[in-house]
BAFI-3210 file (N, C-alpha, C; in Angstrom, 3 decimals, decimal comma, padded with zeros to 6 digits):
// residues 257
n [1|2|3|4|5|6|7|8|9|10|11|12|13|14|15|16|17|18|19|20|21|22|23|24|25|26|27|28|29|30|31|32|33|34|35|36|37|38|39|40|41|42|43|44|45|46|47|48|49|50|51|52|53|54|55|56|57|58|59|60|61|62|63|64|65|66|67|68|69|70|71|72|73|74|75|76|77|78|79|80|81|82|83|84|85|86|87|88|89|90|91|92|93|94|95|96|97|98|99|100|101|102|103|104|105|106|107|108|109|110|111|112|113|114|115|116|117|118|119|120|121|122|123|124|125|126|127|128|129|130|131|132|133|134|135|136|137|138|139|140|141|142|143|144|145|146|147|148|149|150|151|152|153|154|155|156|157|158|159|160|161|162|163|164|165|166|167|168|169|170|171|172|173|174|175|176|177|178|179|180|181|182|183|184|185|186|187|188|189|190|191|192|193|194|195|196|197|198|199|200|201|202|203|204|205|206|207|208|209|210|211|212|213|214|215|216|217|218|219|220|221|222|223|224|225|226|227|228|229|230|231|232|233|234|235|236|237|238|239|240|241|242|243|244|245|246|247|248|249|250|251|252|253|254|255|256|257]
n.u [-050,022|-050,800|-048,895|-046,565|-046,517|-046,139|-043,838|-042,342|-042,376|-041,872|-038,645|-038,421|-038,461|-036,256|-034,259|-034,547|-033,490|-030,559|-029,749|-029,450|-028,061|-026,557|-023,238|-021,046|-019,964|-020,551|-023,540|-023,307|-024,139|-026,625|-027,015|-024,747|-024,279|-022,754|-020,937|-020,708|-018,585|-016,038|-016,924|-016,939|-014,252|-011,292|-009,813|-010,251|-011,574|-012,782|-015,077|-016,984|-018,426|-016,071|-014,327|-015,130|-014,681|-014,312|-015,614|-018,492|-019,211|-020,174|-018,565|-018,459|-018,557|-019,989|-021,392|-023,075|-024,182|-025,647|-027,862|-028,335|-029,222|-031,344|-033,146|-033,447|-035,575|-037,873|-037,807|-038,468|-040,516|-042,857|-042,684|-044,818|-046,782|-047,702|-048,191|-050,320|-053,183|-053,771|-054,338|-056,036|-056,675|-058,290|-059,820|-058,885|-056,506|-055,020|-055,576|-053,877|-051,123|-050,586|-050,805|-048,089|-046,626|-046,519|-045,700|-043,054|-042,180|-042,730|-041,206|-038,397|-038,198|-038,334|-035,562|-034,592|-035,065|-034,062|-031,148|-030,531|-032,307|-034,144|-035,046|-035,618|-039,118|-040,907|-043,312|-044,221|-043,863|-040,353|-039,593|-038,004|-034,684|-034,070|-033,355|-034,323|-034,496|-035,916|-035,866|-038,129|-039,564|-038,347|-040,476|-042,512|-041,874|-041,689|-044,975|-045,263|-044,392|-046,341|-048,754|-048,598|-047,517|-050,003|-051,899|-051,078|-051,034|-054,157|-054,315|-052,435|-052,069|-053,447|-050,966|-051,191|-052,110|-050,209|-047,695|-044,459|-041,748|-042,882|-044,858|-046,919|-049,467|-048,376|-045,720|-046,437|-047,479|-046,010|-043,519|-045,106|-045,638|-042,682|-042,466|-044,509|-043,241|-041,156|-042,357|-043,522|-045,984|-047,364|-049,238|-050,463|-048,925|-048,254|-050,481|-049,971|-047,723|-048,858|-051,029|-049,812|-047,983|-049,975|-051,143|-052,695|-051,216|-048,722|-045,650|-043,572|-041,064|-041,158|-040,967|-039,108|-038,412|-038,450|-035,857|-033,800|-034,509|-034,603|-032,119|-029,454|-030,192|-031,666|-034,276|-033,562|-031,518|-032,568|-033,946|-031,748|-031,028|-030,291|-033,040|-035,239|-036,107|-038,664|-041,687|-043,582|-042,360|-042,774|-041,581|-042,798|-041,937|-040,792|-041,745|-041,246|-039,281|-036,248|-035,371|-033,494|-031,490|-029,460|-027,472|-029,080|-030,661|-031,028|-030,885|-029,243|-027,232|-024,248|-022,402|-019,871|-018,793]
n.v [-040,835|-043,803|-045,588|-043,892|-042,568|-045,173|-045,701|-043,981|-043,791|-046,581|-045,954|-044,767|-046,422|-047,725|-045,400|-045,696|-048,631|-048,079|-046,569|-047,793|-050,280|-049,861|-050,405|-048,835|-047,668|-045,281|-046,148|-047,267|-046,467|-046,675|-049,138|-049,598|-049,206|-046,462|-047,614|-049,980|-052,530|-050,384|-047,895|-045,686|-045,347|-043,404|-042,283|-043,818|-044,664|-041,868|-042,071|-043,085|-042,445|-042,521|-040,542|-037,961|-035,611|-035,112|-035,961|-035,130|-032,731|-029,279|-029,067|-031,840|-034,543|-036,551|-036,656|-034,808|-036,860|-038,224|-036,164|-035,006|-037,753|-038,125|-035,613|-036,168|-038,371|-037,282|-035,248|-036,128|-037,768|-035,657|-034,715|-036,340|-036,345|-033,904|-033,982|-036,574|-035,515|-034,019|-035,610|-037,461|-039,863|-042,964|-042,943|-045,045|-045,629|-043,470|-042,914|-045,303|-044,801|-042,272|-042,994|-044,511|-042,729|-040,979|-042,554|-043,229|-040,100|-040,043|-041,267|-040,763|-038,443|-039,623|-040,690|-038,407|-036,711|-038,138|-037,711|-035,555|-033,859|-030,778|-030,080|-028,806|-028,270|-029,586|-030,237|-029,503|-029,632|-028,292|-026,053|-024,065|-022,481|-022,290|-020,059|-019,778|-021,014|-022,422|-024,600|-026,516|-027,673|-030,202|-031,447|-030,890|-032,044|-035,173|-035,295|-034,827|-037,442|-039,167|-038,327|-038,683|-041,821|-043,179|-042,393|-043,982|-046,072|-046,459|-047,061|-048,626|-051,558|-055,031|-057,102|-059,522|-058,999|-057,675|-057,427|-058,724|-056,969|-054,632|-051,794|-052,250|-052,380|-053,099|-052,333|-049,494|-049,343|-050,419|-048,670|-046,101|-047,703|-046,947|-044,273|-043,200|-044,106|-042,169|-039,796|-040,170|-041,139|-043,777|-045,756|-045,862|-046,496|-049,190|-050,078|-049,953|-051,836|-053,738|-054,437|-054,778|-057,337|-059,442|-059,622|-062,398|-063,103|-063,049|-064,129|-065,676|-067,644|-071,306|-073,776|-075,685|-074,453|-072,999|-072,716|-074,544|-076,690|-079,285|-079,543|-080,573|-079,114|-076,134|-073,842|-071,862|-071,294|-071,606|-069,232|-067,443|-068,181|-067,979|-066,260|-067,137|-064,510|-063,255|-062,990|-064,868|-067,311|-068,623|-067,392|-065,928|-063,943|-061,443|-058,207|-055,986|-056,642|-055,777|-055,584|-057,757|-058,489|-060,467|-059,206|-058,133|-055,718|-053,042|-054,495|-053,990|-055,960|-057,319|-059,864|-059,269|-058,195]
n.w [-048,280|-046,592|-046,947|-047,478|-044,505|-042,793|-044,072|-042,971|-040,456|-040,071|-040,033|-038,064|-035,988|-037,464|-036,550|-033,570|-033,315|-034,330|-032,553|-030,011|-030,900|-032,870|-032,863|-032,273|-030,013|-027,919|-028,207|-025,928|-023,572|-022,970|-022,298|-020,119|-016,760|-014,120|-012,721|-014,289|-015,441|-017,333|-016,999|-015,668|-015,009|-014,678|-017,634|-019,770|-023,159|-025,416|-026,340|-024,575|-021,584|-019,632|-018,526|-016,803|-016,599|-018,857|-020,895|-020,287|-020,615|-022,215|-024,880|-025,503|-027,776|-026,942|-025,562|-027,102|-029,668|-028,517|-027,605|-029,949|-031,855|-030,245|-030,325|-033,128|-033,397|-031,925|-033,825|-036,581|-035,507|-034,883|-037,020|-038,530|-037,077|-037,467|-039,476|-040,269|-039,442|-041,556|-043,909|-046,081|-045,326|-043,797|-040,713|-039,074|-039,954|-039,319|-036,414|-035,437|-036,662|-035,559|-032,742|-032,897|-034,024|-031,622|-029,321|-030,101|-029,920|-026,886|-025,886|-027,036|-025,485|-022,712|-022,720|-023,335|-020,760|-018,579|-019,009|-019,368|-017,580|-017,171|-020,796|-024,088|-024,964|-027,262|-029,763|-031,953|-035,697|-036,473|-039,007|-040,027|-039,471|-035,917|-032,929|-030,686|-028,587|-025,371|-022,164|-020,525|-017,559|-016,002|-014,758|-016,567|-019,041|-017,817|-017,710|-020,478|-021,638|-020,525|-021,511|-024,066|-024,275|-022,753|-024,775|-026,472|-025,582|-025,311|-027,548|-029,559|-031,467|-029,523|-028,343|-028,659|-031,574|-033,135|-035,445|-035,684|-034,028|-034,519|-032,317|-029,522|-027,844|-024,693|-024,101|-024,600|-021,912|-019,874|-020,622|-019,552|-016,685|-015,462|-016,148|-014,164|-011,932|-011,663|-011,806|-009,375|-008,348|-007,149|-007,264|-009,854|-011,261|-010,487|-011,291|-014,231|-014,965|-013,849|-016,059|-018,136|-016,974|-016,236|-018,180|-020,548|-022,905|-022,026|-020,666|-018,694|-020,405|-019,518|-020,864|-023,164|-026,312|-029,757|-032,535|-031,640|-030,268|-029,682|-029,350|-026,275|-023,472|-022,021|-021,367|-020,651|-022,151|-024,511|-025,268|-026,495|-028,710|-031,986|-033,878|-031,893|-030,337|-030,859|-031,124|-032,772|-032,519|-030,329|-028,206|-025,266|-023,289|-024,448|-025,150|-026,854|-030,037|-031,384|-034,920|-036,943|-039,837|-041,540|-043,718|-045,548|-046,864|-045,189|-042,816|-040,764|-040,094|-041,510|-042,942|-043,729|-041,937]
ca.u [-050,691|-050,709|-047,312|-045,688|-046,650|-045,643|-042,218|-041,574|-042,136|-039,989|-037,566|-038,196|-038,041|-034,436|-033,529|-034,396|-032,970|-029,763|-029,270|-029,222|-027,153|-024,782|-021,665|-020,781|-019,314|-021,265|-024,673|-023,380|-024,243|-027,917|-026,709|-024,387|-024,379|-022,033|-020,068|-020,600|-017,243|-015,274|-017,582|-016,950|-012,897|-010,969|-008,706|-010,528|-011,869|-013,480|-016,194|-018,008|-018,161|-015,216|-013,857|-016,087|-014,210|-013,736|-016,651|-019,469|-018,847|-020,704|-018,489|-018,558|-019,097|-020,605|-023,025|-023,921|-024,032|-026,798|-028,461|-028,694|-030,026|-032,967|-034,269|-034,234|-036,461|-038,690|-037,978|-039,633|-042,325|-043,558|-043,199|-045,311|-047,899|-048,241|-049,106|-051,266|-054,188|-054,210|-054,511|-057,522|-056,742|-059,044|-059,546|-058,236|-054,936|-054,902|-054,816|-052,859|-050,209|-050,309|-049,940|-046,789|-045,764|-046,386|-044,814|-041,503|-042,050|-042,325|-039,628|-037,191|-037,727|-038,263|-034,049|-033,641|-035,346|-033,054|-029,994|-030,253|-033,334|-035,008|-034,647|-037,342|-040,304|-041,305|-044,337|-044,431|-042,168|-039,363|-039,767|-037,183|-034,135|-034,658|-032,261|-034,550|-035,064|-035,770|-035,866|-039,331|-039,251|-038,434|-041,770|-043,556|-041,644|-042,535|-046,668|-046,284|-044,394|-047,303|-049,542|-047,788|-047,741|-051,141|-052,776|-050,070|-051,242|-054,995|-054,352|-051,657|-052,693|-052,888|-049,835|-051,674|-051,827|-049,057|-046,637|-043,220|-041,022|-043,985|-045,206|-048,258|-049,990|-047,891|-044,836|-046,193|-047,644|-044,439|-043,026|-045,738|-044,992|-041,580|-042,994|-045,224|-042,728|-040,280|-043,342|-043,682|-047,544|-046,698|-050,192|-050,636|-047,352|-048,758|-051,640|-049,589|-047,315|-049,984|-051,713|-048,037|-047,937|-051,089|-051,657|-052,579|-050,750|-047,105|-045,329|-042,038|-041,476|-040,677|-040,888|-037,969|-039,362|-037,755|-035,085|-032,758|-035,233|-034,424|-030,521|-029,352|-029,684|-032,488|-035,760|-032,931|-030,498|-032,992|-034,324|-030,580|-030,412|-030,642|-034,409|-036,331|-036,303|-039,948|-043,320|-043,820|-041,309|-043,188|-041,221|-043,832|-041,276|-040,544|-042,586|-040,616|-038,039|-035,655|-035,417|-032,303|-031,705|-028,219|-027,444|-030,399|-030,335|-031,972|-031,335|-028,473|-025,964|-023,798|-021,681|-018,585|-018,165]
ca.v [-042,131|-044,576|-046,237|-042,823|-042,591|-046,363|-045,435|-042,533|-045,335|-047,768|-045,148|-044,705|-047,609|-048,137|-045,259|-046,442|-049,592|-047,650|-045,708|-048,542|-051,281|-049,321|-050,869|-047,629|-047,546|-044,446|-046,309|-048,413|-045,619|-046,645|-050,305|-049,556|-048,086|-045,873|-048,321|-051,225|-052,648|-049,528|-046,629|-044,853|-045,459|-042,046|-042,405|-044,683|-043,994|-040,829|-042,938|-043,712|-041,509|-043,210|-039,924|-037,424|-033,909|-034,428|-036,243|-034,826|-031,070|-028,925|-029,748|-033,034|-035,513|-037,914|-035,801|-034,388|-037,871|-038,505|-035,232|-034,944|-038,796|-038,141|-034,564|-036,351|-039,155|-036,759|-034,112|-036,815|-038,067|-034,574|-034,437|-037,556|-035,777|-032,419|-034,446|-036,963|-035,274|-032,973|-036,318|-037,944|-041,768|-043,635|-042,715|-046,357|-045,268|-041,940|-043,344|-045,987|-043,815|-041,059|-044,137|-045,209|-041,787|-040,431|-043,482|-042,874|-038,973|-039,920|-042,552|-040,097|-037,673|-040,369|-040,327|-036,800|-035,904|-038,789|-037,366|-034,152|-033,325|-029,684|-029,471|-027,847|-029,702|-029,359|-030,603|-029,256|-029,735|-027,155|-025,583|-022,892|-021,942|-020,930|-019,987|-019,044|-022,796|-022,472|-025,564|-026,685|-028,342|-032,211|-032,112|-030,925|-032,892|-036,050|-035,185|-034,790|-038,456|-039,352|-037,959|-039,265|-043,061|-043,018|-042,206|-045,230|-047,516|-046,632|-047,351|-049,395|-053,226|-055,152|-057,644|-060,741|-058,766|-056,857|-058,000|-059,077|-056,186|-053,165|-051,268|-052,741|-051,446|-053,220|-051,519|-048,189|-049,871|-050,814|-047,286|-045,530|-047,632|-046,073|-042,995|-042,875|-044,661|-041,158|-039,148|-040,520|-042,091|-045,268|-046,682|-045,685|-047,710|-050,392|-050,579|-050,160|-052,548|-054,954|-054,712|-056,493|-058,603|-060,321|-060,468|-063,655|-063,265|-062,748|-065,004|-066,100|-069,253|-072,438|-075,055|-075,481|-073,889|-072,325|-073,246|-075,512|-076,706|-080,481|-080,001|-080,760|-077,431|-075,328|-072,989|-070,610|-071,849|-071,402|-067,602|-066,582|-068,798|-066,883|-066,658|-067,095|-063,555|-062,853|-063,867|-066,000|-068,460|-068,791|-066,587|-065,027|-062,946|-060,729|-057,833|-055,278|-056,945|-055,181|-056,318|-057,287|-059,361|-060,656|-059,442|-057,903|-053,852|-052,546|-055,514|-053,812|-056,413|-057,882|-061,149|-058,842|-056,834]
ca.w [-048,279|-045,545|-046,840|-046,815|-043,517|-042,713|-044,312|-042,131|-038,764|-040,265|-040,440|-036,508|-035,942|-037,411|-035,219|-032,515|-033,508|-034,651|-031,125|-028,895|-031,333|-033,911|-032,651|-032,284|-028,594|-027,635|-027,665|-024,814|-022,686|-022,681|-021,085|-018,855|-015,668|-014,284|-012,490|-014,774|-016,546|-017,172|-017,510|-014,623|-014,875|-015,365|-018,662|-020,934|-024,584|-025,650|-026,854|-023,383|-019,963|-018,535|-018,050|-017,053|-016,781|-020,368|-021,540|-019,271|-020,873|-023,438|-025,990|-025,729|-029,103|-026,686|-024,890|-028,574|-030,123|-027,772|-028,006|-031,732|-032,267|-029,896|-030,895|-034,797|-033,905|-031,735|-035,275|-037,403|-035,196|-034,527|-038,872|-038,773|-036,001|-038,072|-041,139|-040,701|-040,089|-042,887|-045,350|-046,469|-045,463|-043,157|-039,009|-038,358|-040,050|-038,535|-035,113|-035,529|-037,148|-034,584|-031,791|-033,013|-033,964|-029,726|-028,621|-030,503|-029,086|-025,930|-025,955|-027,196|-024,061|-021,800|-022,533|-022,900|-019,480|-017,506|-019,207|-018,881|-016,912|-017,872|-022,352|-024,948|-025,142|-028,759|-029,913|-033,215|-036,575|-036,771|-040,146|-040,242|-038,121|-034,343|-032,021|-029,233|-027,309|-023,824|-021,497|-020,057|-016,798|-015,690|-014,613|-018,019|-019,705|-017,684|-018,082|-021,685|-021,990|-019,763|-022,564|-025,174|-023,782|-022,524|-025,928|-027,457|-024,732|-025,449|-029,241|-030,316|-031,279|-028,600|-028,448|-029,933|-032,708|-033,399|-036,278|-034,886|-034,056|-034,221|-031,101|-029,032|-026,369|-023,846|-024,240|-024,019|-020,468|-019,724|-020,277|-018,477|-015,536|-015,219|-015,880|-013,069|-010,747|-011,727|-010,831|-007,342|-008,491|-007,454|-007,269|-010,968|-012,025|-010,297|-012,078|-015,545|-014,940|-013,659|-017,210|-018,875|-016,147|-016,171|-019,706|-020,699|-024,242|-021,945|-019,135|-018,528|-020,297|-018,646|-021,583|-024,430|-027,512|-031,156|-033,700|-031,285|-028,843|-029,411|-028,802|-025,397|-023,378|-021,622|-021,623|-020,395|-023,674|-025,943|-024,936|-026,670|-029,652|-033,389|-034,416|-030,890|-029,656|-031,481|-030,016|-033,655|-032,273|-029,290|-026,892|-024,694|-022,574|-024,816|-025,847|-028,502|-030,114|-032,416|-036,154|-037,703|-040,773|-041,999|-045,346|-046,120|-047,158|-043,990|-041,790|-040,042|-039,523|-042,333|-042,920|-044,058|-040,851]
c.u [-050,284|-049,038|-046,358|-045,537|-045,436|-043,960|-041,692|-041,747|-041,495|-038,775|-037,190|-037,749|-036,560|-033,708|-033,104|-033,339|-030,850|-029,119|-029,210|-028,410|-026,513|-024,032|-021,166|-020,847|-020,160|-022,610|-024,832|-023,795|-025,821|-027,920|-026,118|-024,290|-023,138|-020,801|-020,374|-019,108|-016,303|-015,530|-017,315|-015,044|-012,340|-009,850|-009,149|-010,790|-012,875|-014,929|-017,456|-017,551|-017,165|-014,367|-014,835|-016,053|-014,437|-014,969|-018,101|-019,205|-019,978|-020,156|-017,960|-019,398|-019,788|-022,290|-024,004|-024,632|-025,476|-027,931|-029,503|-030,064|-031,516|-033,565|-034,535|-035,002|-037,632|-038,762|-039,163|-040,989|-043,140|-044,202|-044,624|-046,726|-048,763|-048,935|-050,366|-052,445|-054,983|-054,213|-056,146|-057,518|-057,907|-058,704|-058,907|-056,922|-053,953|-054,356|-053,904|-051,581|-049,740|-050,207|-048,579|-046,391|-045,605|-045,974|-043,767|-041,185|-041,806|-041,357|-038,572|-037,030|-037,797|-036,460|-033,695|-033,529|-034,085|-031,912|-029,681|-031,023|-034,329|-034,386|-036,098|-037,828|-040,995|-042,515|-044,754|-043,394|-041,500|-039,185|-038,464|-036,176|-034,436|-033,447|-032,750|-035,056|-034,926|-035,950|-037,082|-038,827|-039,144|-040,147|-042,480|-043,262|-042,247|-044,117|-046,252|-045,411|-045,757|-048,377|-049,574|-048,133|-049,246|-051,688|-051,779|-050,731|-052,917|-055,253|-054,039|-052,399|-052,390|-051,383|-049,335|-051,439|-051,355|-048,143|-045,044|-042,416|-041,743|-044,072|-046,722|-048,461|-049,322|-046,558|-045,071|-046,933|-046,439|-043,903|-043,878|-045,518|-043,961|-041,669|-043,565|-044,495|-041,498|-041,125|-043,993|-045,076|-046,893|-047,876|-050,616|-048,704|-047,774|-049,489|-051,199|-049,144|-048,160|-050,522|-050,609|-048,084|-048,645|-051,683|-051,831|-051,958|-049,140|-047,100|-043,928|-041,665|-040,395|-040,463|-040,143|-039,096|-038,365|-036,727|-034,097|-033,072|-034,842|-033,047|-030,435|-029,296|-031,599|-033,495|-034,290|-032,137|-031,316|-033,597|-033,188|-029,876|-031,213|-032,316|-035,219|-036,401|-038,133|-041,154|-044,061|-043,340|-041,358|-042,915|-042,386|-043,390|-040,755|-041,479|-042,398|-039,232|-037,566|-035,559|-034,355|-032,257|-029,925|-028,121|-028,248|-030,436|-031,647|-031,891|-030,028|-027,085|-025,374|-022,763|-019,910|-018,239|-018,973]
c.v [-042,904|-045,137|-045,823|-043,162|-044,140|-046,140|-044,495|-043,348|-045,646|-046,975|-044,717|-045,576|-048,100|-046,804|-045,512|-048,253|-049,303|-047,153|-046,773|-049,984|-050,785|-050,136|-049,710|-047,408|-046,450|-045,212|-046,781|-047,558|-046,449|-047,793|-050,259|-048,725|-047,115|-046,459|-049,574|-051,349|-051,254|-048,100|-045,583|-044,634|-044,372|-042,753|-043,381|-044,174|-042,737|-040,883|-043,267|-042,534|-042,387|-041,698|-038,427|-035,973|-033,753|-034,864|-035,796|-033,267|-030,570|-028,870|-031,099|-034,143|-036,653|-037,527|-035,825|-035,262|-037,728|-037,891|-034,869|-036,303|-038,457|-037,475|-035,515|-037,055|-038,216|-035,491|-034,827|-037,373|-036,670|-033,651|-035,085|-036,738|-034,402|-032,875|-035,512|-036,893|-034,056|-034,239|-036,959|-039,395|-042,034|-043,023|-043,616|-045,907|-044,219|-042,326|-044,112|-045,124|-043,228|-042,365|-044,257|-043,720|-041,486|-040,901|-042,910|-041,470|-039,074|-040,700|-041,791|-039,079|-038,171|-040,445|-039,051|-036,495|-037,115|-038,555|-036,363|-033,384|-032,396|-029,887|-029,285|-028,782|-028,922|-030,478|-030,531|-029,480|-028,361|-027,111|-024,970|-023,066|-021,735|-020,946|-019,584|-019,758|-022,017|-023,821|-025,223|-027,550|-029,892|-032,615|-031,958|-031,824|-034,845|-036,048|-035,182|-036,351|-039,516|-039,723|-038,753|-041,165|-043,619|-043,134|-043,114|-046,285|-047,876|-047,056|-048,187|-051,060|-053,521|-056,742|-058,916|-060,601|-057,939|-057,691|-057,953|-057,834|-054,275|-053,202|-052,001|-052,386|-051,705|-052,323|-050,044|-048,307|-049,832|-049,324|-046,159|-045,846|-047,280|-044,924|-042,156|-043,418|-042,985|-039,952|-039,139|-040,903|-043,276|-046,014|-046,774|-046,590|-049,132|-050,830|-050,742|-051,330|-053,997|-055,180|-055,805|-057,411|-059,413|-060,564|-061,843|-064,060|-063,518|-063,302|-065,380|-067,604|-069,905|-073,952|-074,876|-075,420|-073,292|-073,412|-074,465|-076,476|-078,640|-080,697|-079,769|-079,297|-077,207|-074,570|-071,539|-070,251|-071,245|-069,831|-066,987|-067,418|-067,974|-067,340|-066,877|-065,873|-063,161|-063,734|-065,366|-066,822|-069,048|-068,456|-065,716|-064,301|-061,619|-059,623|-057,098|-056,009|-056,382|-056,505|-056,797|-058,852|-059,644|-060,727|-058,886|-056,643|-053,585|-053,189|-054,686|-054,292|-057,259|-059,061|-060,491|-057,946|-055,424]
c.w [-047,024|-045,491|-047,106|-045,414|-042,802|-042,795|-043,269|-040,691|-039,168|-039,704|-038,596|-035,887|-035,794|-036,464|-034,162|-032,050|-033,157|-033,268|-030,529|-029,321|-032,812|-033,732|-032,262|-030,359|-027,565|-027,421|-026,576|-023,295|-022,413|-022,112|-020,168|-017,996|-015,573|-013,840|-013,036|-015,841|-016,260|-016,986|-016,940|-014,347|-015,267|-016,752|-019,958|-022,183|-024,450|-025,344|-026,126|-022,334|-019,515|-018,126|-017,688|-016,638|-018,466|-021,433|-020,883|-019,435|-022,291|-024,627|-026,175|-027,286|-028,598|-026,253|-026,469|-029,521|-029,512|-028,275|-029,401|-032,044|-031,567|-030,126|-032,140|-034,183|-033,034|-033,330|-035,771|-037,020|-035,282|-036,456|-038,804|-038,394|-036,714|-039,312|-041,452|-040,485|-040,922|-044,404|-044,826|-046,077|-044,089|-041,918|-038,540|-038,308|-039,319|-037,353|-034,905|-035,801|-035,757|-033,064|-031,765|-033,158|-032,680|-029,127|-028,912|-029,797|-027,774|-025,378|-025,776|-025,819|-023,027|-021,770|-022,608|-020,963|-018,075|-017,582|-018,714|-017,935|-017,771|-019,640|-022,647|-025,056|-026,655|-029,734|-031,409|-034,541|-036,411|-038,375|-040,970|-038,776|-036,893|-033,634|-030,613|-028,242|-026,043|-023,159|-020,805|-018,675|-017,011|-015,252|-015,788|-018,959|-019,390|-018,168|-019,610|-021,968|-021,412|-020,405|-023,826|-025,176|-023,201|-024,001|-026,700|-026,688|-025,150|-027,124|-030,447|-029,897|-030,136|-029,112|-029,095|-031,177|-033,507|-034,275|-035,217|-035,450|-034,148|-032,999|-030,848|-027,080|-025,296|-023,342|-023,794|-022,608|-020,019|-019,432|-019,676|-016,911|-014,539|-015,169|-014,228|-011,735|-010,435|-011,032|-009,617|-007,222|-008,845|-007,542|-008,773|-011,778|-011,457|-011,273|-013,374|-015,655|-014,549|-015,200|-018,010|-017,919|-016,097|-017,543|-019,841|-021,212|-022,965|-020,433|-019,580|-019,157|-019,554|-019,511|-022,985|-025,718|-028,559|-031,505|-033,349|-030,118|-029,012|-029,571|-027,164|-024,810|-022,247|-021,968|-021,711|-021,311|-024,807|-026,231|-026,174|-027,801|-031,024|-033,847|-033,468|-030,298|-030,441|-030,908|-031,393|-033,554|-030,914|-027,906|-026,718|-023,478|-023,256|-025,605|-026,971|-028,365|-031,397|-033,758|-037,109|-038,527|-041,221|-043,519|-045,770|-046,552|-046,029|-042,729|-040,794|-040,131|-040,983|-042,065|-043,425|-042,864|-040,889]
res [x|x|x|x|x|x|x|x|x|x|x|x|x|x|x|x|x|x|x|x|x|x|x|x|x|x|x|x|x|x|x|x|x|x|x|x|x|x|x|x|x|x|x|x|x|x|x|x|x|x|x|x|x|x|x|x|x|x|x|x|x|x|x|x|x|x|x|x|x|x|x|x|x|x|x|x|x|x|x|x|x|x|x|x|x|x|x|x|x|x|x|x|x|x|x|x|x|x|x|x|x|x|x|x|x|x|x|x|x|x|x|x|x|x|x|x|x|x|x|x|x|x|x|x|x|x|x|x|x|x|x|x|x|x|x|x|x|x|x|x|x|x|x|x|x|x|x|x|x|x|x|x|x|x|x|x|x|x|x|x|x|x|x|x|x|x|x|x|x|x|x|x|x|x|x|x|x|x|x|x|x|x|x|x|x|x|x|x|x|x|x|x|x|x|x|x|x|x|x|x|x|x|x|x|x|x|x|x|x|x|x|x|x|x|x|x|x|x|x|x|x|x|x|x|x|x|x|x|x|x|x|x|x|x|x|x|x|x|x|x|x|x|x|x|x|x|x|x|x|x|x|x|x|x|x|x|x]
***
């Protein structure tokens, strides 16, 4: 049914969510550079590349950490991709669906291929065992996030009307333009990135707006106060914003630690 389906996004969703704000010391890889703070320092925690004879190896728990989280959410989209069109629900749903599922696909190897470069490009669910992966190139892999983002950009709502915290066509703009800036088509990243940029719906604001906007303070103050990161609160700089609830079963973050 559709809110199978639905459930099995969410569920991407909080991956995605999950990989880039755990707490969990390891995600911080995806913010910082290599010389930002300590990252690059020989002798630090396990936890982060600060050492990178010892963490920068094939058996590494950090590398693997990585590894693991992104094949699952490409595992389950590619579930998502095999199944929904063998059901009976509506074409609207269909596409929609398979949008958000090809985004999350190509999301996830948009970080494999900068990590590691050449890995399997897998397209299909894994059913059964295999042991016989081969690695596809950095370039196939780019074309099929290419693929992937493209058919999200031509599909997903556009940004007006996108519920707060879902995918909308800008985004997978957004990540096409990087795409095509990695592929050395720079006039085609132009043009992506031009589409977010000139939206009408999205601009930088300049006038105090959300939950604290009549305490003494800033446009720049109020961007980073609890409850204005969402476009319903009249931030129009922001286009995906993660979802997190205090207290809530699902929201992530709790009031006990």
């Amino acid at each position: 049914s559709v809110s199978d389906f639905d459930a099995g996004l969410v569920d991407l969703y909080a991956k995605v969510r999950d990989y880039y704000y755990s707490g969990n010391r390891r995600s911080k890889s995806t913010i910082y550079g290599t010389d930002l703070f300590f990252d690059a320092r020989e002798g630090t925690t396990l936890d982060r590349f600060g050492d990178y004879a010892v963490t920068l190896n094939t058996t590494s728990n950090v590398v693997e950490w990585h590894w693991d989280r992104l094949y699952k959410i490409i595992a389950n989209a590619n579930t998502i991709l095999d199944k929904v069109g063998e059901t009976e629900i509506n074409d609207l749903d269909k596409i929609r669906i398979e949008a958000e599922a090809r985004f999350f696909r190509g999301f996830g190897y948009r970080h494999l291929v900068y990590y590691f470069g050449a890995v399997p490009l897998l397209l299909n669910a894994v059913e059964s065992p295999r042991t016989d992966f081969t690695r596809n190139s950095e370039n196939e892999i780019l074309e099929q996030i290419e693929a992937d983002l493209l058919f999200a950009a031509d599909n997903l709502p556009a940004i007006e009307d996108a519920t707060d915290g879902r995918l909308n066509n800008l985004v997978a703009y957004h990540y096409l333009a990087e795409t095509y800036i990695t592929l050395g088509r720079f006039s085609e990243a132009i043009s992506a990135a031009t589409i977010v940029i000139d939206n009408p719906n999205t601009s930088l604001m300049t006038d105090r707006f959300g939950t604290r906007s009549g305490e003494p303070g800033d446009v720049y103050w109020d961007l980073f106060r609890r409850g204005n990161q969402n476009r319903t609160t009249g931030n129009t700089e922001a286009i995906w914003v993660a979802q997190m609830e205090l207290d809530v079963p699902g929201g992530m973050i709790t009031s006990t630690g």
